[in-house]
C-alpha positions as CSV (number, residue, x, y, z in Angstrom):
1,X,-32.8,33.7,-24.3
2,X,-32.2,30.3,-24.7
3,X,-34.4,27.6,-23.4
4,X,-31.0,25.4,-21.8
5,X,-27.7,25.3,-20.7
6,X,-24.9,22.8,-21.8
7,X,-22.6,21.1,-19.8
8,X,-18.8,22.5,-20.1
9,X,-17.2,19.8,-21.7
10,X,-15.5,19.5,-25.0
11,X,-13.0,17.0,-26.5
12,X,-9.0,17.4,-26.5
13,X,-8.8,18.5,-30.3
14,X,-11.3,18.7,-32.9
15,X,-8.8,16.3,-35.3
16,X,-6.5,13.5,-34.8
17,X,-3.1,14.3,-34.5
18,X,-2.6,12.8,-38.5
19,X,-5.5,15.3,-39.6
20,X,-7.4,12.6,-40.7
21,X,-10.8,14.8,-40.7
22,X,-9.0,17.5,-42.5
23,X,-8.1,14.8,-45.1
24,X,-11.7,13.3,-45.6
25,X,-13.0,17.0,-45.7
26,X,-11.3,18.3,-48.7
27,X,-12.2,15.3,-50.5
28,X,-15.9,15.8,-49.1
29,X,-15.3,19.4,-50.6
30,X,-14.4,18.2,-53.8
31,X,-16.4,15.7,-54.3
32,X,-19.4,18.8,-54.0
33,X,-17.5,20.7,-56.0
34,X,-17.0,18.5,-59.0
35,X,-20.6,17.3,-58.9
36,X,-22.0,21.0,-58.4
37,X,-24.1,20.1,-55.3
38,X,-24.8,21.5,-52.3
39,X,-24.7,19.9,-49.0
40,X,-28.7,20.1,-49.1
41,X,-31.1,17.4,-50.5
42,X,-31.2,17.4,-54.5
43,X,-33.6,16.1,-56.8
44,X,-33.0,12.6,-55.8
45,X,-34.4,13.4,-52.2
46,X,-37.3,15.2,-53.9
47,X,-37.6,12.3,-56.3
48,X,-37.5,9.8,-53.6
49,X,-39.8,12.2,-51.0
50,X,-42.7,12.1,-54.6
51,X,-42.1,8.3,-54.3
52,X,-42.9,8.2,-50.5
53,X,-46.1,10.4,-50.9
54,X,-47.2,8.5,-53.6
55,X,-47.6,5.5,-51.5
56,X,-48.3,7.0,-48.6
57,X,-51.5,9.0,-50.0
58,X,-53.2,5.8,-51.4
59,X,-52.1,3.9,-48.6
60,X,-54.3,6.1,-46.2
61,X,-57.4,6.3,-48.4
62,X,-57.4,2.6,-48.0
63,X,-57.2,2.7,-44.3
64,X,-60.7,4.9,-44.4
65,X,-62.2,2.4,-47.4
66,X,-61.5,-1.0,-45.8
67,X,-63.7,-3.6,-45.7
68,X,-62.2,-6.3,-43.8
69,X,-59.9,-6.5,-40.5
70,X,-57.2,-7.7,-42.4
71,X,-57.3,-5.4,-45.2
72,X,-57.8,-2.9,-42.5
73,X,-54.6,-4.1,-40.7
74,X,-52.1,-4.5,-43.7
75,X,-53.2,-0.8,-45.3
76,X,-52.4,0.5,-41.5
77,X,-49.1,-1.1,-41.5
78,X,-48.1,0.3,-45.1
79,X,-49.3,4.1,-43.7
80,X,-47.6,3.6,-40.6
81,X,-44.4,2.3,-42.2
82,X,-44.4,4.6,-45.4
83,X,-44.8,7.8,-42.7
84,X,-42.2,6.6,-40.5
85,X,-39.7,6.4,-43.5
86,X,-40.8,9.7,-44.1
87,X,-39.8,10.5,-40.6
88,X,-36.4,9.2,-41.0
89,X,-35.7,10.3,-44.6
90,X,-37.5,13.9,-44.5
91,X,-37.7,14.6,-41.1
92,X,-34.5,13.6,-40.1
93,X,-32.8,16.0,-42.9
94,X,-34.6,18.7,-41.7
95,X,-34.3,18.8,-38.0
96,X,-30.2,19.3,-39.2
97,X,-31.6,21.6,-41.9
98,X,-30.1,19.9,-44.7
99,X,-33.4,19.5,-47.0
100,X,-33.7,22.7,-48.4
101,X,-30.6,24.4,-46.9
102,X,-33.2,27.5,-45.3
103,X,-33.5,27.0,-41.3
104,X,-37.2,28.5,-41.2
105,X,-38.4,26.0,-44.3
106,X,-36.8,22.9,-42.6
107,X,-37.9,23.4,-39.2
108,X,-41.4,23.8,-40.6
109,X,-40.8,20.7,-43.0
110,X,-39.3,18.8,-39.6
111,X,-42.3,20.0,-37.3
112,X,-44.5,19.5,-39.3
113,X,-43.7,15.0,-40.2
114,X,-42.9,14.9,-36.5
115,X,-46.2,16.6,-35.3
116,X,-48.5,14.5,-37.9
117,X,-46.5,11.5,-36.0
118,X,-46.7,12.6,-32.4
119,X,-44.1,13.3,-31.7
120,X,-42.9,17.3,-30.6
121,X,-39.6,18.3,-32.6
122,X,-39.0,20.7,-29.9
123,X,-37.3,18.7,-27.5
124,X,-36.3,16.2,-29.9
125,X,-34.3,18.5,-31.9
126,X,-32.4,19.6,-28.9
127,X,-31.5,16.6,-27.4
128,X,-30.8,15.3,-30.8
129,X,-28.6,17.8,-31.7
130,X,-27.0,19.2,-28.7
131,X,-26.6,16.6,-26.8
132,X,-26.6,13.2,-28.3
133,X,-24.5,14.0,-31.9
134,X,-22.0,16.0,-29.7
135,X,-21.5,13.4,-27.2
136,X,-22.7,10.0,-28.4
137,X,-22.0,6.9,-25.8
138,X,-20.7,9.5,-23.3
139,X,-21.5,8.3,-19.9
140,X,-24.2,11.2,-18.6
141,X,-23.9,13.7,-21.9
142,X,-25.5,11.9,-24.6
143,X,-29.4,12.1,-23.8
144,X,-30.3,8.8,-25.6
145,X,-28.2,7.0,-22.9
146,X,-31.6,8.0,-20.6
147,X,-33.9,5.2,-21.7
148,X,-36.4,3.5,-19.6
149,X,-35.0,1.6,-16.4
150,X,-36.7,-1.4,-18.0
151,X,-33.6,-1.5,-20.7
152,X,-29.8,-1.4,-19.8
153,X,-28.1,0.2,-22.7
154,X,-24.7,0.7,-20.6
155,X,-22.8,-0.5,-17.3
156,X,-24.0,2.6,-15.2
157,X,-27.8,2.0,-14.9
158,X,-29.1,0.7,-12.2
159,X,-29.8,-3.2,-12.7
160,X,-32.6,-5.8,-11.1
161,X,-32.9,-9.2,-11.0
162,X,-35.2,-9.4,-14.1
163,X,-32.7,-7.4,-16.2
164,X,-30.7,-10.6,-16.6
165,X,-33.3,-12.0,-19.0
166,X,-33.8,-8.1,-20.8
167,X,-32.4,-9.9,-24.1
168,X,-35.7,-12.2,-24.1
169,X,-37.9,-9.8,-22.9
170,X,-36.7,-6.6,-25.0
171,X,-37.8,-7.6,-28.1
172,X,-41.5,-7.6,-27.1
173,X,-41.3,-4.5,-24.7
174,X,-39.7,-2.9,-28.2
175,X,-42.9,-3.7,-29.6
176,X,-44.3,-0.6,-27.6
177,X,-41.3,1.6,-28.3
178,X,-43.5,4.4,-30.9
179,X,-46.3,4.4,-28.3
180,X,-44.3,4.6,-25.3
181,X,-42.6,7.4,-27.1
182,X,-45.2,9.6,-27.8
183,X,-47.6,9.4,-25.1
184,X,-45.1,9.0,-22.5
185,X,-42.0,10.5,-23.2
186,X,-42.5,13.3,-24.6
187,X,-44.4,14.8,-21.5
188,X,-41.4,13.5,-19.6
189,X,-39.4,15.9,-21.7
190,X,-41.4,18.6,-21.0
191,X,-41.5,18.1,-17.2
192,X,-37.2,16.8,-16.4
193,X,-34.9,19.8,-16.0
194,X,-31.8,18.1,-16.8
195,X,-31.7,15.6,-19.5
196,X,-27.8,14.4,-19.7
197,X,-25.6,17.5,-20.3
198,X,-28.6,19.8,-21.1
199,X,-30.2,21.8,-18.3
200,X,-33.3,23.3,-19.1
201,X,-34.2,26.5,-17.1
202,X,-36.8,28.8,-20.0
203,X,-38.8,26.5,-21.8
204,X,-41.5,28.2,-23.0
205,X,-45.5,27.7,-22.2
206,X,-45.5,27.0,-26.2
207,X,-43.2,23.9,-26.2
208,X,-46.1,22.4,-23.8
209,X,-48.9,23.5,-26.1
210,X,-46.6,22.3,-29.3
211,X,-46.5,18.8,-27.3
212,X,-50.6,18.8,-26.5
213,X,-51.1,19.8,-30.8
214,X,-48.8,17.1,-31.9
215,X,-50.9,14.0,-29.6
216,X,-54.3,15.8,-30.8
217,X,-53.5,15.8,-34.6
218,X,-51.8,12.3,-34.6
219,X,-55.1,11.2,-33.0
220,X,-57.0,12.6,-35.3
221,X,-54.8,11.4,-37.9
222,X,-54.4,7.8,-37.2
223,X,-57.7,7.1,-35.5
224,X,-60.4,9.3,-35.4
225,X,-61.0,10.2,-39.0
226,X,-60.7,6.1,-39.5
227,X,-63.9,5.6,-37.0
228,X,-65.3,8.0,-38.7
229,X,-64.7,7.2,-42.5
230,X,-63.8,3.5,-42.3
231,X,-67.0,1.0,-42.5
232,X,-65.5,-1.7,-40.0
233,X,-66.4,-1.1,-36.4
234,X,-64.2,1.6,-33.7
235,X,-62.7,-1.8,-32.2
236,X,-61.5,-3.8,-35.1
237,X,-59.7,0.0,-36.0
238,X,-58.4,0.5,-32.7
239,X,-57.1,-3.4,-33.3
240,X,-55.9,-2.4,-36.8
241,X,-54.1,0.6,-35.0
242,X,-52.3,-1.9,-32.2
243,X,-51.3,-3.9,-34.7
244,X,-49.2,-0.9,-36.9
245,X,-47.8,0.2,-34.0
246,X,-46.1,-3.1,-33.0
247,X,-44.4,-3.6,-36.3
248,X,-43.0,0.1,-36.4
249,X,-42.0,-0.1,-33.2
250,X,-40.4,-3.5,-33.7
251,X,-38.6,-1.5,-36.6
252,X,-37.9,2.0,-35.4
253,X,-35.9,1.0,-32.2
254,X,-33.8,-1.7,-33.7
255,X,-33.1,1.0,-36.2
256,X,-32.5,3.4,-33.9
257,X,-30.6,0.5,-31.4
258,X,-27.7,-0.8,-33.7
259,X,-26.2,2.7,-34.4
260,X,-24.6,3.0,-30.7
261,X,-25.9,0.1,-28.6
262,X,-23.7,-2.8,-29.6
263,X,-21.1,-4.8,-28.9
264,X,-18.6,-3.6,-31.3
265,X,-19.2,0.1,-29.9
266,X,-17.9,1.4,-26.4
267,X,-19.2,3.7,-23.8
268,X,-16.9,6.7,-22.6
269,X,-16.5,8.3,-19.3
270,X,-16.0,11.9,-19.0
271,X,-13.1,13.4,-17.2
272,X,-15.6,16.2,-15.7
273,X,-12.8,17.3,-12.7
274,X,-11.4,18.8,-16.5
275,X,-14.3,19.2,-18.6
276,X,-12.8,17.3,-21.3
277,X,-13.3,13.5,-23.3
278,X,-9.7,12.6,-23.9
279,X,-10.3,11.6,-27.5
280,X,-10.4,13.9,-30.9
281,X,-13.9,14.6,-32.0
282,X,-13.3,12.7,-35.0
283,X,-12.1,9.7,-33.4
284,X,-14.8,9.4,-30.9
285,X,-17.4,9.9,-33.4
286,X,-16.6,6.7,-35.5
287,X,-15.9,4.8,-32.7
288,X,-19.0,4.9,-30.9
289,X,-20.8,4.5,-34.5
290,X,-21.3,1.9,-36.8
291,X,-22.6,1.0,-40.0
292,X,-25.0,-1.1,-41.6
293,X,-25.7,-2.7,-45.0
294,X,-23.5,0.5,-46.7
295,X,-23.3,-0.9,-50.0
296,X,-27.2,-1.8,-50.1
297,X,-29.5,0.5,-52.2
298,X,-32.3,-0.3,-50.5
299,X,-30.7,0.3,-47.2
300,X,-29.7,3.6,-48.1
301,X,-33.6,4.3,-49.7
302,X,-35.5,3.1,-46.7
303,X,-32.9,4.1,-43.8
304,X,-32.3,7.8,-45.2
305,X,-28.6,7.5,-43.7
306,X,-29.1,5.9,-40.3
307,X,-27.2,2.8,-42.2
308,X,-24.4,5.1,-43.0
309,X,-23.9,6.6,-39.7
310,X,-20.7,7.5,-39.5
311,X,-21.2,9.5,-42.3
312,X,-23.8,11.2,-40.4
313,X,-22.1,12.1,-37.5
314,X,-18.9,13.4,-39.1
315,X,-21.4,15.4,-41.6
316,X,-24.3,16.0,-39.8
317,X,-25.1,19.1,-41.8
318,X,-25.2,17.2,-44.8
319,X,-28.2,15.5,-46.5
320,X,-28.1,11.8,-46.4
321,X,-28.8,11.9,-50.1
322,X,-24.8,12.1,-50.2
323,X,-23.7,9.7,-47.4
324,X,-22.9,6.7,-49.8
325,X,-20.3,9.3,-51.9
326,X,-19.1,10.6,-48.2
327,X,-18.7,6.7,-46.8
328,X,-16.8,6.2,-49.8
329,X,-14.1,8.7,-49.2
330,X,-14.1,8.0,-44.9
331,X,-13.4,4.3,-46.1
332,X,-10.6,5.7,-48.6
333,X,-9.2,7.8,-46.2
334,X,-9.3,5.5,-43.1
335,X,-7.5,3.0,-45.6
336,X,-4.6,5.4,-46.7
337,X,-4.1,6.1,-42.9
338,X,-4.2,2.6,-42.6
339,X,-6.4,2.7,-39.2
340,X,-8.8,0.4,-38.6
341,X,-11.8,2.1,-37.1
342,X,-14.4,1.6,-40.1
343,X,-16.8,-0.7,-39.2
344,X,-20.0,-1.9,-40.6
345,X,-22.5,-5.0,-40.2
346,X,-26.0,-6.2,-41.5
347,X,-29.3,-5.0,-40.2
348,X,-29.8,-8.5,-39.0
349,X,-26.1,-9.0,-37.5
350,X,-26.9,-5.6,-35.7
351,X,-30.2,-7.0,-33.9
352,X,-28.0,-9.9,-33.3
353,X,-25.3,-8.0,-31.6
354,X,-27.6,-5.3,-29.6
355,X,-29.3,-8.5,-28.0
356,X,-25.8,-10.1,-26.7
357,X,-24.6,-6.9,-25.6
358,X,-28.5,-6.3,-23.3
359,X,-27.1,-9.5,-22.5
360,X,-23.8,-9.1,-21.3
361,X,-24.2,-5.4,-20.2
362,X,-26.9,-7.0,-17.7
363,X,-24.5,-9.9,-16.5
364,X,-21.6,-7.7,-15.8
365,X,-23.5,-4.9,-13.7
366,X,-25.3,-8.0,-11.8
367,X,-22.1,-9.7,-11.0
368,X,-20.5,-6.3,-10.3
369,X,-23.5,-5.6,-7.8
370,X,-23.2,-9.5,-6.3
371,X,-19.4,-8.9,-5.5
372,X,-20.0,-5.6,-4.1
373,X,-22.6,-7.4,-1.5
374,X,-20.3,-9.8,-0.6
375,X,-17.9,-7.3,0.2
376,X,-19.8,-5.6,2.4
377,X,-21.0,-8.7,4.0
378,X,-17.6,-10.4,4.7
C-alpha cells in the first residue's frame, strides 16, 4: 500500500496545441538513437563520478591528518563540497533512476549519498518527485513552495514586519540551510501529514528509523571519526565543521533557489473547484524553470543538470549527462516555433534576481496586508 495520497489535479493537455513536446521528443529520440545511448548515465558520468571520488577520498584523509585549524578548515570545505557535488551529480540521477537504468541499484546508489549526507531519501524522493517536478511554482502542490516562515518565496505566505529586509538577511540565514535541513527538516517530514498535494496516511516505522541511521552515520562521518583520528583538539573540528557547513550551504540553496524562485519565473494558482492548472504540461514546465550558464562546461560538471533545468523537468527520466544535447534541440525547437519561452541567466545574475524578487515578493504582500487594514479600519 502506498505510504500517500496525491491531490486530484492534472493539467488541461499533456502538449501545446502546436505539439511542441512531441516535436522536441522525436528529436530527443533520435538524437539517442544516432548516438546509441540510453537515457541512463554513460561512461562520461562514470568518468566524471572516478573524478569526484578521487578527490573526495584524499580530501577526507586530510581532514583526519591535519595539523593546523586552517588546513583543518580548507580540507573540510573541499570534502564537504566534493560530497555535495556528488549529491547533486550521483544522487540526483538516481533518485529519477537514471544512473544505471535498474530501480533497485539506483535507489541503493541515491540512499546510500543521501544517508552518508544526512539527509533520508525517503521523503525526499517523494516530495521531489511527486510533488514538486509535477507541479513546480503551483500555489499549494509543489512541496518546495513550504519553506521556513523566515523566507517568502511567493505572495501567499504569511508576511511580518522583518520580512521586508529578508533580502539582507537571507543570505546569512542561507548560511544555515544544510544544517537546518538535516537536523530539522527532515523530522518535520516525518511528523506533517500533508506536505502540499501529498497526504501521507502509512508511512512506515522504517522511514523513522531510515531518518535516525542517516543523522547517526553523517555524525559519525563528518565529526566523530575526525575527534577521533585528527590531532587538533574536538573544538577547533567542531569549528572546522561550522565552517564547511556555511559555505555549502551558502552554495546549495542558491543552487537550489535560482531554478524557480526568481523574478523571471511566475507562481500559478490552481483552479481546484476543477482539479485542473489551465496550462499544457509542457508549457508550464519551462515557464516556471530557468536556466543557468548552459553553454558553460564547468557549469554542466559541477551542477550535474540543475543549470539545465528545463531540460530536467521535460526529461526528468533522463541522466543529466545528456541535458546539454537535450537543451540544444528545446532551444531549436522553441526557435522553429518561434516562441519565446527559453530562458537562461548566469549563476551570479540568478543570486541577483532571487534577492530582488525576496525583495519585492515581501513589499507586495506587506502593502497588500497595509491596504487590507485600512480597509477594515475606515
Amino acid at each position: 500500500m502506498k505510504p500517500f495520497e496525491k491531490r486530484k489535479l492534472k493539467y488541461e493537455s499533456k502538449d501545446t496545441t502546436d505539439q511542441i513536446f512531441k516535436q522536441i521528443k522525436k528529436k530527443a529520440d533520435l538524437y539517442f538513437s544516432e548516438t546509441k545511448n540510453t537515457k541512463n548515465g554513460n561512461i562520461a558520468l562514470w568518468i566524471k563520478f572516478t573524478i569526484m571520488l578521487l578527490i573526495l577520498i584524499p580530501s577526507y584523509f586530510l581532514v583526519l591528518h591535519a595539523t593546523s585549524y586552517l588546513y583543518l578548515t580548507l580540507s573540510y570545505i573541499l570534502f564537504g563540497m566534493i560530497f555535495l557535488i556528488i549529491g547533486i551529480n550521483i544522487g540526483h540521477d538516481a533518485a529519477h533512476h537514471c544512473v544505471s537504468g535498474n530501480r533497485k541499484v539506483d535507489n541503493l546508489i541515491f540512499n546510500l549519498i543521501f544517508s552518508l549526507q544526512g539527509l533520508s531519501g525517503y521523503f525526499w524522493q517523494i516530495r521531489h518527485n511527486s510533488s514538486h517536478h509535477i507541479f513546480p511554482n503551483v500555489y499549494h502542490n509543489d512541496s518546495d513552495l513550504e519553506s521556513s516562515g523566515l523566507i517568502l518565496l511567493h505572495p501567499h505566505q504569511k508576511a511580518h514586519s522583518i520580512h521586508k529586509y529578508q533580502h539582507y538577511y537571507a543570505p546569512f540565514l542561507y548560511m544555515l540551510f544544510s544544517l537546518i535541513f538535516i537536523f530539522g527538516v527532515d523530522f518535520s517530514f516525518y511528523f506533517r501529514k500533508e506536505q502540499a498535494n501529498l497526504k501521507f496516511k502509512n508511512v512506515p516505522i522504517s522511514a523513522f528509523i531510515q531518518v535516525i541511521a542517516t543523522k547517526i552515520a553523517y555524525l559519525t562521518l563528518f565529526l566523530v571519526l575526525p575527534i577521533v583520528f585528527c590531532p587538533l583538539g574536538a573544538w577547533t573540528i567542531v569549528g572546522a565543521f561550522f565552517s564547511m557547513h556555511l559555505v555549502i550551504s551558502i552554495f546549495l540553496s542558491f543552487t537550489f533557489f535560482i531554478s524557480h524562485h526568481v523574478e523571471e519565473v511566475p507562481y500559478i494558482e490552481a483552479d481546484h473547484a476543477n482539479e485542473l492548472v489551465h496550462d499544457a504540461w509542457t508549457h508550464h514546465q519551462v515557464i516556471t524553470t530557468i536556466d543557468f550558464n548552459p553553454d558553460s562546461k564547468i557549469a554542466n560538471f559541477i551542477f550535474g543538470g540543475f543549470n539545465l533545468h528545463i531540460a530536467h523537468h521535460l526529461f526528468p527520466e533522463v541522466s543529466h549527462i545528456h541535458y546539454p544535447a537535450l537543451t540544444k534541440i528545446i532551444k531549436e525547437t522553441f526557435e522553429e516555433n518561434k516562441v519565446d519561452w527559453y530562458k537562461s541567466f548566469s549563476f551570479f545574475e540568478g543570486v541577483a534576481s532571487h534577492l530582488r524578487h525576496l525583495k519585492h515578493t515581501a513589499n507586495q504582500i506587506l502593502v497588500e496586508k497595509e491596504a487590507e487594514l485600512s480597509h477594515s479600519n475606515g
